[in-house]
C-alpha positions as CSV (number, residue, x, y, z in Angstrom):
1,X,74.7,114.5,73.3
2,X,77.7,112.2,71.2
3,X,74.8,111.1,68.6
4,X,74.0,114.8,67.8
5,X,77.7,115.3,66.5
6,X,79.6,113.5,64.1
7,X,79.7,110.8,66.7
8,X,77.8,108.2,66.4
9,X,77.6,104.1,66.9
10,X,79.4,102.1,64.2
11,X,78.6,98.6,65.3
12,X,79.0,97.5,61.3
13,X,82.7,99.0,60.8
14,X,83.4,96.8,63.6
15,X,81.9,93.4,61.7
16,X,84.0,94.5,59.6
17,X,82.8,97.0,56.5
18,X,84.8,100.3,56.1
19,X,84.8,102.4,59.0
20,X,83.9,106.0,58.3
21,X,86.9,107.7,59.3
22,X,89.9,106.5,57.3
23,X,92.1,106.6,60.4
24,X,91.8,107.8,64.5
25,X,93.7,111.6,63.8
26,X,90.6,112.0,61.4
27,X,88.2,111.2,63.7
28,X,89.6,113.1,66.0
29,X,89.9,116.6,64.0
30,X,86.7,116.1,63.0
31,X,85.4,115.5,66.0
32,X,86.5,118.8,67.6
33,X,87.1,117.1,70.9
34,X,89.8,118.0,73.0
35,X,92.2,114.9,74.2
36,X,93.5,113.6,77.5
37,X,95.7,111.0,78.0
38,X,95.4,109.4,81.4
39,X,97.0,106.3,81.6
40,X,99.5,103.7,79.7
41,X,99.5,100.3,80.9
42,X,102.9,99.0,82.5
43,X,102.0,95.1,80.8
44,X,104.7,93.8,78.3
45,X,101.3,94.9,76.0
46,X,100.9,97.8,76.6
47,X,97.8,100.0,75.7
48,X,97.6,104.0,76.0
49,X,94.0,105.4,77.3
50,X,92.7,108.6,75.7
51,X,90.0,110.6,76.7
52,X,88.0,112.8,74.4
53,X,86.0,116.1,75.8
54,X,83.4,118.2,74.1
55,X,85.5,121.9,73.4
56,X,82.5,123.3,76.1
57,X,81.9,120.5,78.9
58,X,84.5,118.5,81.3
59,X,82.9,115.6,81.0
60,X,84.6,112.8,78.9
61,X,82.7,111.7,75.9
62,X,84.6,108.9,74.4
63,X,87.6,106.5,75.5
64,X,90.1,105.9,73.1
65,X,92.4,102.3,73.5
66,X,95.1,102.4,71.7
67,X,97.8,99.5,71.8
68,X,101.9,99.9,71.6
69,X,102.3,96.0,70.2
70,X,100.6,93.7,67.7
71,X,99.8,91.8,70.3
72,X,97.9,94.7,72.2
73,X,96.1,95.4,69.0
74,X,94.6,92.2,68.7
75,X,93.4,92.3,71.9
76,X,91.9,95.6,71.4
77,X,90.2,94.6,68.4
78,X,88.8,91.6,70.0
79,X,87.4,93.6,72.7
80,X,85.6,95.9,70.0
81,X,83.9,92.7,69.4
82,X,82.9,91.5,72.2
83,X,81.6,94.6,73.4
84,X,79.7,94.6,70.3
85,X,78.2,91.1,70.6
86,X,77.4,91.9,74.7
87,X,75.2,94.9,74.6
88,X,73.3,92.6,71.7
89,X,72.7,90.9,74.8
90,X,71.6,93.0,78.1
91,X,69.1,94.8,78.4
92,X,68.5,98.3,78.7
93,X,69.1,98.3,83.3
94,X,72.7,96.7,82.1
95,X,73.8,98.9,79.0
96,X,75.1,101.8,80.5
97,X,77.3,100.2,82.7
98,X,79.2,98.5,79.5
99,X,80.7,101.3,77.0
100,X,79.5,101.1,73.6
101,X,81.7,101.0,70.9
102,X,82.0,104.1,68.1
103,X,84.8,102.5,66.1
104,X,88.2,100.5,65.3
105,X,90.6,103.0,63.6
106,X,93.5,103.0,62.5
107,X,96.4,104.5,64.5
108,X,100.2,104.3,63.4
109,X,99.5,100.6,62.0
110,X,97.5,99.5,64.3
111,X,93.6,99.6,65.4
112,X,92.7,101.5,68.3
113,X,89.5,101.1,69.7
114,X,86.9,104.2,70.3
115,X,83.9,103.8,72.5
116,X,81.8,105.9,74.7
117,X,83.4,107.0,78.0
118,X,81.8,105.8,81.9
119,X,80.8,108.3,84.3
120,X,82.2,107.2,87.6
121,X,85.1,107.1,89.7
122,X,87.2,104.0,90.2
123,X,86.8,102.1,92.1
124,X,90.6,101.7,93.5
125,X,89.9,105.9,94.5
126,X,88.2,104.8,97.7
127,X,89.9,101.8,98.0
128,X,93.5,103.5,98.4
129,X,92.3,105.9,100.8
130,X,93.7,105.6,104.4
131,X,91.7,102.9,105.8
132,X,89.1,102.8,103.6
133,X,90.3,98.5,103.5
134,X,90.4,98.5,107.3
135,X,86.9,99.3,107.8
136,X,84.5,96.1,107.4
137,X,81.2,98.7,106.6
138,X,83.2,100.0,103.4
139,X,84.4,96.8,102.1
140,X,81.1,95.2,102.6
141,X,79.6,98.2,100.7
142,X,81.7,97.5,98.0
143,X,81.3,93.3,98.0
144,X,77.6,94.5,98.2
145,X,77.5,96.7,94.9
146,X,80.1,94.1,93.1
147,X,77.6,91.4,94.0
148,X,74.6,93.4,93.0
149,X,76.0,94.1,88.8
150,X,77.9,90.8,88.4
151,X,74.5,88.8,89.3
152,X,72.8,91.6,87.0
153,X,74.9,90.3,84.1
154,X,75.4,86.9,84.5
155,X,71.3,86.5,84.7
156,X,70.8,89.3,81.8
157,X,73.3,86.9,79.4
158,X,72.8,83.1,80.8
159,X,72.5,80.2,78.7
160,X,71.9,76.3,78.8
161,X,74.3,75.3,81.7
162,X,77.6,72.8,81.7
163,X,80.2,71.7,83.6
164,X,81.6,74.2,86.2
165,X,85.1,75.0,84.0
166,X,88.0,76.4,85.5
167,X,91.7,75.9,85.4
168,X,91.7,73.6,82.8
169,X,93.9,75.6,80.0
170,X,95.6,77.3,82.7
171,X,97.3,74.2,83.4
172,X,98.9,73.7,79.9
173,X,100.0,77.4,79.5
174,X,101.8,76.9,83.1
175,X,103.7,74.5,81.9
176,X,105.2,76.2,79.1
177,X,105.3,79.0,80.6
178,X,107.1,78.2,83.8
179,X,108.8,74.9,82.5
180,X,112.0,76.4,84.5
181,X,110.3,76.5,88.0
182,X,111.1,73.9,90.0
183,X,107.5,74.4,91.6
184,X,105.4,73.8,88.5
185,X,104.7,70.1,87.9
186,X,103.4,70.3,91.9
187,X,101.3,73.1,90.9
188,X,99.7,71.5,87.4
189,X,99.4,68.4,89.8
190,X,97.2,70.1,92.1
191,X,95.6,71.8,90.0
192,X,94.5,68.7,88.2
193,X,92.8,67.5,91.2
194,X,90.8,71.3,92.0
195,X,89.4,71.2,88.1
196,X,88.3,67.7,88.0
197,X,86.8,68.6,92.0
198,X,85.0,71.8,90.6
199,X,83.4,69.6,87.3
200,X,81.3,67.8,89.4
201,X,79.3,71.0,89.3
202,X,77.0,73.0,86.8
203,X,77.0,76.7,86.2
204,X,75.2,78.1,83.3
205,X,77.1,79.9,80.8
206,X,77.1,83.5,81.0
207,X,78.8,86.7,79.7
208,X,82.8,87.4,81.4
209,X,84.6,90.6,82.0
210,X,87.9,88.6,82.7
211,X,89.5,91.0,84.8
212,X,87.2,92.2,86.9
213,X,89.1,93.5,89.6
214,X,88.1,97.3,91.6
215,X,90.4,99.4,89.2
216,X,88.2,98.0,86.4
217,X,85.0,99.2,88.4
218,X,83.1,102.8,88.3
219,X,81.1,104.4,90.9
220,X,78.8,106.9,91.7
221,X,77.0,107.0,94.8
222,X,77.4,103.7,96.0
223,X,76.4,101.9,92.7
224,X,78.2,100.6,89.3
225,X,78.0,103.4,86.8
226,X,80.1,101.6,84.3
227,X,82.5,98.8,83.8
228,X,85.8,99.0,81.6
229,X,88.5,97.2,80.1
230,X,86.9,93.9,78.5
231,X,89.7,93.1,76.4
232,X,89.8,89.7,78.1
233,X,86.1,88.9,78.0
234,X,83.5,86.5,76.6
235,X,79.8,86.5,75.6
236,X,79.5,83.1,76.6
237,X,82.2,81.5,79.3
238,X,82.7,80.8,82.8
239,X,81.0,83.0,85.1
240,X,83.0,82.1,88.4
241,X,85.9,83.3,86.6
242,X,84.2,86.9,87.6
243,X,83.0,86.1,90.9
244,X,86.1,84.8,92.3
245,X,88.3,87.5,90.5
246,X,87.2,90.4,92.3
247,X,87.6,89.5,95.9
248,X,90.6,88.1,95.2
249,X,92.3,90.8,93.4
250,X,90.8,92.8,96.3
251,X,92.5,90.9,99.0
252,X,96.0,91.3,97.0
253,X,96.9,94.7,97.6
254,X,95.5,94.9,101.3
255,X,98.7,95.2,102.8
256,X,99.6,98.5,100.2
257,X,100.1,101.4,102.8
258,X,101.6,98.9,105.7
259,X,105.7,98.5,106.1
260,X,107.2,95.3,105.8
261,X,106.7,93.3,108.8
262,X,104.1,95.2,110.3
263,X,100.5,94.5,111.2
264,X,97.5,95.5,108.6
265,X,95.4,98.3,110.1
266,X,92.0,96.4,110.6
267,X,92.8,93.2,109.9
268,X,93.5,91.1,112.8
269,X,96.2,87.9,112.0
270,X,97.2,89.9,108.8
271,X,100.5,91.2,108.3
272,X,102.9,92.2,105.2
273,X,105.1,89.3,104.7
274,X,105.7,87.6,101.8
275,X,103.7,88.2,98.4
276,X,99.9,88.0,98.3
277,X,99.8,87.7,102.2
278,X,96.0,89.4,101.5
279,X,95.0,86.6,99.5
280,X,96.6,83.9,101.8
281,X,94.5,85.9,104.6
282,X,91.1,85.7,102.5
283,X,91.4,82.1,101.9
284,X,92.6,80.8,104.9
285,X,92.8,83.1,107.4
286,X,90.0,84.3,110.3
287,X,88.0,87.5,111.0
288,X,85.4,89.6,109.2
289,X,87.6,90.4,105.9
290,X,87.9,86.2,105.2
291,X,84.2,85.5,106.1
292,X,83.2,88.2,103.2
293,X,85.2,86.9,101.2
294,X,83.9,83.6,101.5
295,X,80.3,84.8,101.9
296,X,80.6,86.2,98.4
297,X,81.9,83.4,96.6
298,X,79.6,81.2,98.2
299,X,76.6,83.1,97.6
300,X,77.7,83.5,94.5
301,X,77.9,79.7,93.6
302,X,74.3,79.1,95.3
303,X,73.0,81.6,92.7
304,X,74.5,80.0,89.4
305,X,73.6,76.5,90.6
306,X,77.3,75.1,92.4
307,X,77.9,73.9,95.1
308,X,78.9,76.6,98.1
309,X,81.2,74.3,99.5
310,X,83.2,74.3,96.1
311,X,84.7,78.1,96.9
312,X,87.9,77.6,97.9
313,X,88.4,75.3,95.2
314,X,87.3,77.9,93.1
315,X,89.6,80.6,94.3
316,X,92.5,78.4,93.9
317,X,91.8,78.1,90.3
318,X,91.3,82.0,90.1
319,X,94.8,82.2,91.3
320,X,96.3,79.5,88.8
321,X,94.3,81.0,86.2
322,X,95.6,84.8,86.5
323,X,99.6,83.2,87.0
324,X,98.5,81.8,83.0
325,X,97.1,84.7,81.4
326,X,98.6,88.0,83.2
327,X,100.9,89.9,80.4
328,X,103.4,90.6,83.3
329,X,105.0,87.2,83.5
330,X,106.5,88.7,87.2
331,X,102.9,88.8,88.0
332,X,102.4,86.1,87.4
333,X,105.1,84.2,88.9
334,X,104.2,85.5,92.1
335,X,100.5,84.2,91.6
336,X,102.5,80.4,90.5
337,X,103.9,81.1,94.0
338,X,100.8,81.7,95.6
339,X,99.1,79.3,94.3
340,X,102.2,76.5,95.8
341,X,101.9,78.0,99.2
342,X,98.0,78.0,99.0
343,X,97.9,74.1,98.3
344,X,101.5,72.2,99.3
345,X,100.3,71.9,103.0
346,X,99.4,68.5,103.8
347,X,97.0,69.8,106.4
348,X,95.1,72.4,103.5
349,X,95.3,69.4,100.7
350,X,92.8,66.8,103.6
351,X,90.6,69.8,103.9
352,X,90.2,70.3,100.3
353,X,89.4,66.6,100.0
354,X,87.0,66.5,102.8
């Protein structure tokens, strides 16, 4: 066990006291762990994942964040905090789904953050296997279990309720940060009109991931083992922030294994054309992968109190909001994009009205 070594939780250093180990490299040697770097973020912000292993197992033991910017680092240091303030929260059913932080130490200048490693396998594993997308029984399994933890924590962590609030800084940051696209003022515009649609609902105030989308997800044996990367998350925000980020981040990379022009296996009406042509398919196309979609939004909206009949509204805003506060400004272009085609047709705009 991590507590049995010279590992053990540190939720005071991160409050802010002096953390025991004057620096990650110390922590580290004393430690006696062996280290494995498996991934560095491709965002502007980058941050560089390192996994610690007992000398005898093959089991990861901690996760080590550690950011290449300022920037990074703040985030980082905010997520310490949050994940700090969250497992305050949930109960014991929730907790070992959401790491638990060690520590924020010091690396090269900056803080990295050191908490306890998930057991489970992305998500995304299964999802980028050969048809894995195509089939409705496997993406239903995974709406299913998605479903299943983000009701878990939005119950575990609700509060007094308020009005249903999304888009509302996302329009602001658009305009700054797309003032040179010609496209912008249309999208603010509609955008406008979706937030003040969506206020006329009440949600209850619950604790956000942010960025829940299938890579951030773990798995073992059909159910969430564990939940990562919270650097953009809240103890006390919107929760349909969570419930429309998943299927829609799900529905983006749909088209991944077909050519340009050709049909999506399993997915009749669907083909890869032009950017997002996955999410353009879940919001406003037909078949079974749009009716989950919509079944999941929908049933999550009943649950927190909104109206059902407010999902696509909802989506749209998940798209406006990730074209504000993705790192990768190309990103999130193509979402500013989206979001246009998604709401310039006359025909869409009478719908959304109706």
């Amino acid at each position: 066990m991590i507590e049995d070594t010279v590992v053990t939780a540190s939720p005071d250093a991160v409050a802010g006291e002096e953390p025991r180990w004057p620096s990650l490299r110390a922590f580290v040697e004393q430690s006696h762990m062996r280290s494995v770097i498996v991934g560095t973020s491709k965002d502007p912000n980058a941050k560089i994942t390192i996994l610690l292993l007992p000398v005898d197992g093959d089991r990861p033991a901690l996760a080590v964040k550690v950011p290449t910017t300022d920037l990074a680092a703040r985030a980082v240091e905010r997520e310490g905090r949050m994940l700090v303030e969250l497992r305050r929260r949930c109960r014991r059913s929730l907790l070992s789904s959401i790491p638990r932080v060690v520590d924020l130490l010091e690396f090269n200048g900056r803080t990295a953050l050191v908490a306890t490693a998930m057991p489970g396998v992305p998500m995304s594993t299964a999802y980028l296997r050969w048809r894995h997308t195509a089939r409705r029984r496997t993406v239903a399994s995974d709406f299913a279990i998605a479903s299943r933890w983000i009701a878990a924590l939005q119950n575990e962590t609700a509060w007094d309720p308020g009005l249903l609030e999304m888009g509302q800084d996302a329009a602001g940051i658009l305009a700054d940060r797309y003032a040179d696209d010609s496209k912008t003022a249309a999208c603010i515009r509609q955008l406008e009109s979706i937030c003040e649609r969506l206020r006329t609902n009440r949600t209850p105030r619950t604790a956000v991931h942010g960025d829940l989308w299938f890579g951030n997800v773990l798995t073992v044996g059909g159910r969430i083992t564990g939940v990562i990367d919270w650097e953009l998350g809240l103890s006390s925000g919107e929760p349909v922030r969570d419930l429309v980020r998943f299927p829609l981040m799900y529905a983006l990379y749909l088209d991944r294994h077909t050519f340009l022009g050709g049909s999506v296996a399993g997915h009749r009406g669907l083909r890869r054309s032009t950017w997002g042509a996955g999410i353009v398919h879940a919001i406003d196309g037909s078949g079974w992968f749009p009716d989950l979609v919509r079944g999941f939004i929908q049933a999550g909206l009943h649950r927190l109190g909104a109206s059902p009949g407010s999902w696509r509204d909802a989506a749209l805003a998940g798209v406006a909001e990730v074209a504000a506060t993705t790192d990768d400004r190309e990103f999130g272009r193509h979402h500013l994009e989206l979001f246009h085609r998604l709401t310039e047709s006359p025909a869409r705009n009478r719908r959304d009205r109706s």
